[in-house]
C-alpha positions in Angstrom: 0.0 0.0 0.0 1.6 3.9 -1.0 2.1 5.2 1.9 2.3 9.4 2.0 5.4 10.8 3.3 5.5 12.8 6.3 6.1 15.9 4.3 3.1 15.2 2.0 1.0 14.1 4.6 1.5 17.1 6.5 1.3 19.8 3.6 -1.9 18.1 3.0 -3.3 18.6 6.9 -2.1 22.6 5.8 -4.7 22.4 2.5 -7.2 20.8 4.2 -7.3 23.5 7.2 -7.4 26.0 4.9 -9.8 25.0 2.9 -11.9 24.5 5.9 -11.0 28.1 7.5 -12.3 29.4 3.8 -15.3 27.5 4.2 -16.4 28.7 7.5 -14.8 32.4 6.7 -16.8 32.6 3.1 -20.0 31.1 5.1 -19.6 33.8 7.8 -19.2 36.5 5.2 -22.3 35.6 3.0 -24.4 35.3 6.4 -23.4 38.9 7.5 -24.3 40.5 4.0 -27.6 38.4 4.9 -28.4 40.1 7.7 -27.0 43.4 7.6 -27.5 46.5 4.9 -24.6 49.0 4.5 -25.4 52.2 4.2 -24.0 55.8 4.8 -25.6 58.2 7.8 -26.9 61.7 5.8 -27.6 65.0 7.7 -27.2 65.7 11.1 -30.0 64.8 13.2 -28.7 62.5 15.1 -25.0 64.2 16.1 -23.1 63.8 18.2 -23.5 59.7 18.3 -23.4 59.7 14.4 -21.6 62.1 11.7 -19.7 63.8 14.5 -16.5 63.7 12.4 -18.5 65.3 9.2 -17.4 68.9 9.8 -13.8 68.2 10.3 -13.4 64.9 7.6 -16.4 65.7 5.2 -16.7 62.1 5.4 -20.3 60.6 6.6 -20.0 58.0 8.9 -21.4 54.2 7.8 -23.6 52.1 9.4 -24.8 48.2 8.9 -28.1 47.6 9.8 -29.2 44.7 10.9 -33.3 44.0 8.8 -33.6 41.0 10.7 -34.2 43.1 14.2 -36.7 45.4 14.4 -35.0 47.0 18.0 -35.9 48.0 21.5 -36.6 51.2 23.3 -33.0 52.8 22.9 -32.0 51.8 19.9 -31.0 53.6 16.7 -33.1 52.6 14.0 -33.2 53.2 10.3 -36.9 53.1 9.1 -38.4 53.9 5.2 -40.3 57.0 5.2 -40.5 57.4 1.7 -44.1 57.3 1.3 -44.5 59.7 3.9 -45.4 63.4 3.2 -43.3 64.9 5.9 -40.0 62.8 4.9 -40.1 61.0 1.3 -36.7 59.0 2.4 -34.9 56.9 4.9 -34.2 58.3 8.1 -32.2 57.1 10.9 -33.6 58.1 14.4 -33.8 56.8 18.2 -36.6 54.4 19.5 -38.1 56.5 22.0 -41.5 54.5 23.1 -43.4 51.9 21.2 -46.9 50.8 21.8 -48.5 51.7 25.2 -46.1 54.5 26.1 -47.0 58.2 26.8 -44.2 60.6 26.1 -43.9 64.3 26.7 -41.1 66.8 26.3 -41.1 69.7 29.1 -39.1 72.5 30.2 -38.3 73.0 34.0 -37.9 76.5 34.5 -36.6 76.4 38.2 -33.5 73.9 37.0 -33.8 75.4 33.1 -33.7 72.2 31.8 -35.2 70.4 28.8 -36.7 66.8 30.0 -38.1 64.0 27.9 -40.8 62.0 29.6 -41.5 58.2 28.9 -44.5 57.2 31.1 -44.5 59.7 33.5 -40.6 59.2 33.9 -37.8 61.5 32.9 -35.4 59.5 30.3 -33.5 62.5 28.9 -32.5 66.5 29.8 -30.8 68.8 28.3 -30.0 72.3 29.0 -31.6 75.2 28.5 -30.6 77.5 25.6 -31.4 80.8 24.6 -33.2 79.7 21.4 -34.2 76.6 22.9 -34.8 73.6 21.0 -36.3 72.4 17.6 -37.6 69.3 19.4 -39.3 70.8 22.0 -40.9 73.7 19.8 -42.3 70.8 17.6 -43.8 68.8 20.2 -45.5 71.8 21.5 -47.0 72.7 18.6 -48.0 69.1 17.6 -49.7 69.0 21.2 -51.5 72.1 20.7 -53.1 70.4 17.2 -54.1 67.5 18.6 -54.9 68.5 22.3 -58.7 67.8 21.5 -58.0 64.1 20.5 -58.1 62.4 23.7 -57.3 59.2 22.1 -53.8 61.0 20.8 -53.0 63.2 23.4 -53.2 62.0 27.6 -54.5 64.4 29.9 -54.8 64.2 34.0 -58.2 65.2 35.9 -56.6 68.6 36.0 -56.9 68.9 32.0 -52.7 69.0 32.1 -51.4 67.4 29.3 -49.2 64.3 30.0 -48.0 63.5 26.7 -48.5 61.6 23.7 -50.9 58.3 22.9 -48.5 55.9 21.2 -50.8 53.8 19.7 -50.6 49.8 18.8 -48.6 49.4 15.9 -46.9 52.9 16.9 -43.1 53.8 17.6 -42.2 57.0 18.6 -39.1 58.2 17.3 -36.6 61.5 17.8 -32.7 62.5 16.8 -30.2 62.6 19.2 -29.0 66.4 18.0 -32.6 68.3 19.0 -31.3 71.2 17.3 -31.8 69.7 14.1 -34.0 67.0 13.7 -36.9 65.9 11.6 -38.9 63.1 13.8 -41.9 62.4 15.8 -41.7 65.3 17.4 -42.8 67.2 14.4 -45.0 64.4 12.8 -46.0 62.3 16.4 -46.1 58.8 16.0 -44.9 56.6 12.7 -46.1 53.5 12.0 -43.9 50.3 13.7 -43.8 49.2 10.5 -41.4 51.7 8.7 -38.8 49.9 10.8 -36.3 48.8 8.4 -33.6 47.1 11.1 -31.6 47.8 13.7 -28.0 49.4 13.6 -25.8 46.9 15.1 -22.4 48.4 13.3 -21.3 52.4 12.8 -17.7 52.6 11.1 -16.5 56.5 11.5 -14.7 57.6 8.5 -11.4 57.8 11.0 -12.0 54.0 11.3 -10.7 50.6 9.1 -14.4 49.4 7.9 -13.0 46.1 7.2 -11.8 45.6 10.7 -14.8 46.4 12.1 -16.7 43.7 10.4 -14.6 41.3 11.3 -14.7 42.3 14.9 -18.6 42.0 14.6 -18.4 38.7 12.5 -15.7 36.8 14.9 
C-alpha cells in the first residue's frame, strides 16, 4: 500500500485546514451580507453619536443595519419614510417608546432644563438654551393640534397634558442632535412598521471598515 510521506501528509493537513478556514470564513461572510445592509448616515439629526467627524473629515459615517431586528426602546433605527409626506426617504432616528407608552417633552424653569418624559418618567434632559430647542418647539405645537384628540394626546383630571398616545402598531421616534432634527416630534407617531432594522455596526470615517466587520463577525 503507498504510503504518504510525512512531508506530504502534513502539507496536506495545511490544504485541508485551509480550505476548511475558507469555508467557514466565506459562510460567515455571506451570512453577514444576509443580515445586515450597508449604508451611509446623511444629515445631522442625530449628532453627536453619528456624523460627528462630518465637519472636520467631510466624510459621513457608515452604518450596517441589521433588517432582521426590528430593536428595543433605545435603539437607533433606520426606518423607510418614503411614502410619507413629511419625509419621502430613509431616516435614521432613536426608538423612544413603542406601543403603550406616553411621552412628553417639558421645560423645568426652576432647574432650566429640557426633560423628555416616557411614562411619567424622565429619560432624557438637556440644558436650556437661549433659542431653545427644535424638538421641543415641535412637540409643542403638535400637542397644541391634537390636544382635543383624547385618544392621541393623555390628559390628567386637572386637563394637564401628559403627553403623547403611542398607539398599537406605533413607535415614537426622535434625533439625538434636538437642534436639528426631523422626527416624531414634528409628525407624532410613525407607524412600527417603517422599521427597516436595527443598527448593530457604525464605522466612523477615522475607522478601518474592514476591521470592524470582522470584529462584529468573529
Amino acid at each position: 500500500m503507498y504510503k504518504l510521506s510525512a512531508f506530504k501528509l502534513g502539507l496536506l493537513r495545511v490544504i485541508m485546514m485551509v480550505i476548511t478556514v475558507f469555508a467557514i470564513v466565506s459562510i460567515a461572510v455571506a451570512g453577514f451580507f444576509i443580515v445586515y445592509i450597508r449604508t451611509p448616515v446623511n444629515g445631522l439629526s442625530m449628532l453627536p453619536t453619528l456624523n460627528l467627524e462630518y465637519e472636520q473629515m467631510g466624510e459621513n459615517d457608515m452604518v450596517y443595519i441589521n433588517r432582521f431586528n426590528k430593536g428595543e426602546v433605545g435603539d437607533i433605527v433606520v426606518l423607510d419614510l418614503r411614502k410619507h409626506p413629511s419625509f419621502g426617504d430613509y431616516a435614521i432616528k432613536r426608538l423612544v417608546a413603542v406601543e403603550g407608552d406616553v411621552v412628553n417633552i417639558t421645560f423645568d424653569a426652576s432647574a432650566m432644563q429640557y426633560h423628555l418624559i416616557v411614562n411619567d418618567k424622565i429619560v432624557q434632559s438637556k440644558p436650556h438654551k437661549l433659542f431653545g430647542y427644535n424638538t421641543y418647539s415641535s412637540f409643542e405645537q403638535y400637542i397644541n393640534n391634537h390636544k382635543h384628540d383624547l385618544t392621541r394626546v393623555s390628559v390628567d383630571e386637572g386637563d394637564n397634558v401628559k403627553g403623547v398616545i403611542i398607539k398599537s402598531g406605533e413607535i415614537f421616534v426622535l434625533g439625538d442632535n434636538w437642534e436639528e432634527s426631523k422626527d416624531s416630534s414634528l409628525v407624532g407617531p410613525l407607524n412600527s412598521n417603517t422599521i427597516v432594522g436595527r443598527v448593530d455596526i457604525v464605522v466612523k470615517p477615522s475607522q478601518n471598515e474592514f476591521f470592524s466587520i470582522l470584529k462584529r463577525i468573529f
